[in-house]
N, C-alpha and C positions, 0 to 999 in steps of 0.2 A: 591424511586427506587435505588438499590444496583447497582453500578457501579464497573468495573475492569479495570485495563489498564498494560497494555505490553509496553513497553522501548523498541525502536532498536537505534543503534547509528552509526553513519557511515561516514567511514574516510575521505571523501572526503569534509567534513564539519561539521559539529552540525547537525545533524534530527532528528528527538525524532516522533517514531511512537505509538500513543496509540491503543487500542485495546479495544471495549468492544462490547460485541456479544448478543445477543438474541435467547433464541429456538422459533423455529418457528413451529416446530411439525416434522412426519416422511417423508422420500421420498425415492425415488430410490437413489443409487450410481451412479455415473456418468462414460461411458468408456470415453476415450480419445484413440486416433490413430491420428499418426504422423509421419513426414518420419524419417526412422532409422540413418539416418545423416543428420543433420538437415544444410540448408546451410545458413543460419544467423549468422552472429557475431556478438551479443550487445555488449555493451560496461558497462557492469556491475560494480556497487560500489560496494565496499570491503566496511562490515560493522562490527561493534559490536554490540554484543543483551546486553542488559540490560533486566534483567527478571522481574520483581516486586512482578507479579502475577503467579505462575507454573499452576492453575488449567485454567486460560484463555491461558495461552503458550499451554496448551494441549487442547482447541479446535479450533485456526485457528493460521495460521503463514504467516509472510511474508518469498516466496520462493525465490525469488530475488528483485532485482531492478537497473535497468539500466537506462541510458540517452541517451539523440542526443540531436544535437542544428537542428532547422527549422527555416525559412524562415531569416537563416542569423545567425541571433544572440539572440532567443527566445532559453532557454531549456526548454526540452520536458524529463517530467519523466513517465516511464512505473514499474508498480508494480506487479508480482506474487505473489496472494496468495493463499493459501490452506483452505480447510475446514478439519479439522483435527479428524470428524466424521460423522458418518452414518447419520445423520438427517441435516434437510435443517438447514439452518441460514440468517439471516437477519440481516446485517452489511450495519453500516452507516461509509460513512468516509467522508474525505474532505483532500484538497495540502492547504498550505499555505507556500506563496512563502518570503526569507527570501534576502537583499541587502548583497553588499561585508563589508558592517558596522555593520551586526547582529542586522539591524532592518527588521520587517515583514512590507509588501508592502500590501497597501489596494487593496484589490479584490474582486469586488460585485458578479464576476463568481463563485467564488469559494466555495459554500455552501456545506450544507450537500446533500449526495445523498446515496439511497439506494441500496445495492447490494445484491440480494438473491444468496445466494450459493447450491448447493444440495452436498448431501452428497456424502462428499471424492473428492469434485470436487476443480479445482485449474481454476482459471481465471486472467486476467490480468485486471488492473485499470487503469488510464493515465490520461494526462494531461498538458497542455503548460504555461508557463511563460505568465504573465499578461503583462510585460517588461521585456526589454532587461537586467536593473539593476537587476533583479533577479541572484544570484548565488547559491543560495543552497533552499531547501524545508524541509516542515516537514508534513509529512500523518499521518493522525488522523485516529483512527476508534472508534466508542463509540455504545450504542447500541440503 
């Protein structure tokens, strides 16, 4: 099996997001409608893209990614991404949660999980801190 992956990097720590995608066959486009001012304010990272791959950058991307802290002192990362064409996809990812020491924290939640996207569609992914020592993440995607 041929694999690809995509680099994001982002300032608010070390995260290194891979990317590898699967065709899954044809589908509709997806609308989306929203309010024309939206009254949320995330609180979105400032990242850097590391590209590796341009032909997987050109069929899904990460559109943002913001944080909150919950129940205290757990962070909680939310992920926009996009489907960057007309046919569905079937994207695997996983969070792995990383200490203020730049080691990854064991987490048996944290596995792969499937996300079907239809085409041109953007969705959101998520997920909470295992512990509260968590400071920073890194989102995987493979296919």
């Amino acid at each position: 099996m041929k694999t690809k992956l995509l680099s994001v990097r982002f300032a608010g720590g070390l995260v290194a997001v891979g990317a590898v995608l699967a065709f899954a066959g044809c589908a509709s486009n997806v609308n989306t409608y929203e309010r024309a001012e939206s009254q949320a304010t995330p609180n979105y990272i400032a990242d850097k893209r590391v590209i590796t791959d341009n032909t997987l950058a050109g069929l899904i991307r990460v559109v943002s990614i913001n944080q909150s802290t919950v129940s205290g002192n757990l962070l909680k990362i939310q992920a926009t991404v996009e489907n960057l064409r007309n046919s569905t996809r079937n994207v695997n990812y996983k969070f792995e949660w990383i200490d203020q020491d730049g080691m990854a924290l064991d987490s048996a939640n944290e596995t792969w999980k499937t996300l079907v996207m239809q085409g041109r569609e953007s969705t959101t992914i998520s997920t909470v801190a295992v512990s509260p020592r968590a400071v920073d993440f890194k989102l995987k995607f493979r296919e």
